[in-house]
C-alpha positions in Angstrom: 0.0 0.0 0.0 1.1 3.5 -0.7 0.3 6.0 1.9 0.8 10.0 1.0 0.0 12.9 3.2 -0.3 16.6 2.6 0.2 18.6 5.4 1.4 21.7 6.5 3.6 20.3 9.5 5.3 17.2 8.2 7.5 17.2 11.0 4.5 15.8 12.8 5.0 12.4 11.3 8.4 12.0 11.4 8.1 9.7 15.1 4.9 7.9 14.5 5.3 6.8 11.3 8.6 5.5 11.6 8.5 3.5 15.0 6.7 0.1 16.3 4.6 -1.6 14.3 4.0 1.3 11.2 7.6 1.6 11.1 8.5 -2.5 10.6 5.8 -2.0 8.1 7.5 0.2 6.1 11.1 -1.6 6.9 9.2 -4.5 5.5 8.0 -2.9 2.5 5.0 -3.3 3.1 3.6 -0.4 2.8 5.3 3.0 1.6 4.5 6.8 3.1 5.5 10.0 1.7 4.6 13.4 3.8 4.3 16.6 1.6 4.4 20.2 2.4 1.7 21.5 0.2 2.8 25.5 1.4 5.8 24.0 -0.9 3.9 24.3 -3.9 1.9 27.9 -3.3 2.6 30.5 -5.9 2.4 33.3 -3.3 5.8 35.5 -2.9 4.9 35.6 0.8 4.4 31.6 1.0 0.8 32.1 2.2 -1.5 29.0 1.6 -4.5 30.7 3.8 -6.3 34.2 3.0 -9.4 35.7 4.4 -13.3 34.2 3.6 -15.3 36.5 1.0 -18.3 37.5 3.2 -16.6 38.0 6.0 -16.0 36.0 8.8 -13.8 34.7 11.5 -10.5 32.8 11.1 -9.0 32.1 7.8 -9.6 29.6 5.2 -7.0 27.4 3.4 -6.3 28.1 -0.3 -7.2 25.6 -3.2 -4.2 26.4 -5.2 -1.3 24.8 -3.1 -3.2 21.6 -2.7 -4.4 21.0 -5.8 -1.1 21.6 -7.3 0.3 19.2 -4.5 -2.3 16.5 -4.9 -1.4 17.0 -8.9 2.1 16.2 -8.1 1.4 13.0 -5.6 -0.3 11.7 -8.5 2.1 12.0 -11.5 4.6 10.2 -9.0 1.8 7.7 -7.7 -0.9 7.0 -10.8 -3.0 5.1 -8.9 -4.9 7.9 -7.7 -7.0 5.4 -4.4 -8.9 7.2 -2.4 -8.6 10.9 -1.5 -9.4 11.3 2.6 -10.3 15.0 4.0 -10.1 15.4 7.4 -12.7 16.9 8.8 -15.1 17.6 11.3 -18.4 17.6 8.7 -17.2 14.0 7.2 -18.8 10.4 8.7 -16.8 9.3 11.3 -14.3 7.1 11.3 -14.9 3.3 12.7 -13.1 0.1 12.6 -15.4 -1.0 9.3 -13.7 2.6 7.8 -10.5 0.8 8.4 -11.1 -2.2 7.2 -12.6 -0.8 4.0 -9.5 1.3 3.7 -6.8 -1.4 4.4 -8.4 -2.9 0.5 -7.0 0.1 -1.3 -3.8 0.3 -3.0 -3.2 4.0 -2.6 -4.9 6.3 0.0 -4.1 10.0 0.2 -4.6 12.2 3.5 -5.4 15.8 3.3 -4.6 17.6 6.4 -6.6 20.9 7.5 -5.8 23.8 9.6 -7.1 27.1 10.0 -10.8 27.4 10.0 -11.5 25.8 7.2 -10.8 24.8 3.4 -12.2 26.3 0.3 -15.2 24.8 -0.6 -13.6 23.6 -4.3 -11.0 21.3 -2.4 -13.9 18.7 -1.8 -13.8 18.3 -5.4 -10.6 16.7 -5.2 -11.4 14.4 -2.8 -13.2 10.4 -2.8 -13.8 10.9 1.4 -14.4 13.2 4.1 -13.8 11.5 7.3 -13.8 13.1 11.2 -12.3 11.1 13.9 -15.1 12.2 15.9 -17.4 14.8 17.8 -14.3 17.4 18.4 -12.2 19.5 16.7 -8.5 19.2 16.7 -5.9 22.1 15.8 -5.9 20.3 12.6 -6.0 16.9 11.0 -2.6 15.4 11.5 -3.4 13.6 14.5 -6.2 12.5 12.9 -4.6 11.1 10.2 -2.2 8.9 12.0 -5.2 7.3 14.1 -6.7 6.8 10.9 -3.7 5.3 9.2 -2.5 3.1 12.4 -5.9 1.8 12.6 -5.8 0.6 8.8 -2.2 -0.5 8.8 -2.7 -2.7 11.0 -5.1 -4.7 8.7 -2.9 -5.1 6.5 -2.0 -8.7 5.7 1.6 -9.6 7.5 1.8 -6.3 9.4 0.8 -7.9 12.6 2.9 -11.1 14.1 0.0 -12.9 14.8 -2.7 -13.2 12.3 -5.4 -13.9 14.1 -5.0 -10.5 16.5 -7.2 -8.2 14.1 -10.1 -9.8 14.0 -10.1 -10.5 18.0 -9.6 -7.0 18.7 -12.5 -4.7 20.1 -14.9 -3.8 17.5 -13.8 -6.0 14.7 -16.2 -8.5 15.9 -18.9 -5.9 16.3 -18.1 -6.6 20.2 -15.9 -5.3 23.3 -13.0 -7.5 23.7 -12.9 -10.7 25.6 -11.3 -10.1 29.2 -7.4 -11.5 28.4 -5.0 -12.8 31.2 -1.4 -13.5 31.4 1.0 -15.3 34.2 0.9 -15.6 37.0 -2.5 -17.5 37.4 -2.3 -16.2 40.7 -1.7 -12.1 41.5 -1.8 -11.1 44.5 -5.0 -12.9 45.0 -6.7 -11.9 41.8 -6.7 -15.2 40.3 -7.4 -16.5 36.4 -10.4 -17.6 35.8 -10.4 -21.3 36.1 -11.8 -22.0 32.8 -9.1 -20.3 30.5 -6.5 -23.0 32.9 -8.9 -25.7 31.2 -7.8 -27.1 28.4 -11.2 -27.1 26.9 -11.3 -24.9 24.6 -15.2 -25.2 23.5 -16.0 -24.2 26.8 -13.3 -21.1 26.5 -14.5 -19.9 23.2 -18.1 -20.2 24.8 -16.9 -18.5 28.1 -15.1 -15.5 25.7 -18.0 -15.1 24.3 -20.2 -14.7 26.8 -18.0 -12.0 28.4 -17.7 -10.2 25.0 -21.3 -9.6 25.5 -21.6 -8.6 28.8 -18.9 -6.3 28.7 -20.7 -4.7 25.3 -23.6 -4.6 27.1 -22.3 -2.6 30.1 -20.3 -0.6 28.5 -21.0 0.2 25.2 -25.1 -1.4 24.6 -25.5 0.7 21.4 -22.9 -1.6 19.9 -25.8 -4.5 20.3 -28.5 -2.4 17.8 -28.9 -4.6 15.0 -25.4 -6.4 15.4 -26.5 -10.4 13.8 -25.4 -12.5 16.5 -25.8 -16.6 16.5 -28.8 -18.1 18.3 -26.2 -19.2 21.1 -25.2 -15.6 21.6 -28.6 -14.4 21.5 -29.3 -16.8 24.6 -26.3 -15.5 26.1 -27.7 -11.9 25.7 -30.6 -12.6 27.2 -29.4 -14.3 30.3 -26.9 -11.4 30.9 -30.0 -9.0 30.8 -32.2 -10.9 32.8 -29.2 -11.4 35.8 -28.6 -7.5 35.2 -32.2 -7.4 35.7 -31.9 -9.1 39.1 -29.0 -7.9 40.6 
């Protein structure tokens, strides 16, 4: 996967994207990042990229020019043009099924804001418009390394263990399973017998049945219209009727 950003900061991403597991992915080759500095390509003698709304207003608003003459440039390098990601606050928000749809492309492309806003005829450039969620940030590189850990880590070989994506929290449509490690026995908080076993019908049963209760506590919107197995629909049910009756 190729992996460019435009951004006004690119000394943002020089850390994250170059350490743990992003940065064995790129060691690996499996993926490949390039940051550009779209003020790099303004025509302004003063190296603006922003300038004030018409109509008035507060704050200022980035310029179209640099960034399509950025993107332009990405693109000659990199014709697979992918999908074109705007962060910002009025796109859908970004989920785990974002991720996994985005960890299929080939080529994605992150456009980072700042300032109040963008001129309106950037959207025409772009295939997405994505917000990490209810809050605004000083501008969209953070966002865009959430985003791009989150899908990275999709990606086939980029974790040790193939089987640790689809366990995680949300892939499932679920919380996470509580996990345990040695000792069996810490300072009195012990394992739960069952994971010490050796069964593991009964373990995949037990995880399960934790998955649910802990969605259910903590996060029951997560349970709307998720298609769960008539064994976990039992499950359900008994974890709301003992909620019920505690």
């Amino acid at each position: 996967m190729r992996i460019d950003i435009l951004s006004l900061f690119p000394q943002m991403f020089d850390g994250p994207l170059h350490t743990s597991m992003i940065g064995n992915a790129v060691n690996d080759q499996k993926i490949d990042i390039g940051v550009t500095d779209f003020r790099d390509y303004t025509t302004d003698k003063h190296n603006h990229v922003d300038d004030y709304p018409y109509g008035g207003g507060a704050g200022m608003l980035l310029q179209p020019q640099p960034i399509f003459d950025a993107l332009a440039n990405v693109q000659t390098k990199h014709p697979e043009k992918g999908r074109v990601i705007l962060l910002d606050p009025a796109g859908y928000q970004f989920n785990q099924s974002v991720a996994e749809d985005f960890a299929k492309e080939d080529h994605l492309t992150f456009i980072c804001g700042h300032y109040e806003g963008y001129d309106e005829r950037i959207r025409s450039l772009v295939t997405d418009e994505v917000s990490l969620g209810d809050y605004v940030l000083t501008g969209g590189e953070l966002g865009a390394m959430v985003m791009i850990d989150a899908t990275v880590r999709l990606i086939p070989g980029v974790l040790g263990n193939a089987e640790s994506a689809p366990g995680d929290s949300f892939s499932s449509g679920l919380l996470e399973y509580p996990q345990y490690t040695r000792p069996a026995d810490f300072r009195g908080m012990k394992v739960p017998d069952i994971l010490l076993s050796g069964d593991h019908g009964k373990i995949d049963d037990w995880r399960l049945e934790q998955a649910l209760k802990r969605t259910y506590e903590r996060r029951p919107d997560m349970l709307t219209g998720l298609d769960l197995s008539g064994k976990a629909r039992q499950m359900l049910a008994d974890i709301k009727a003992d909620a019920d009756e505690a």
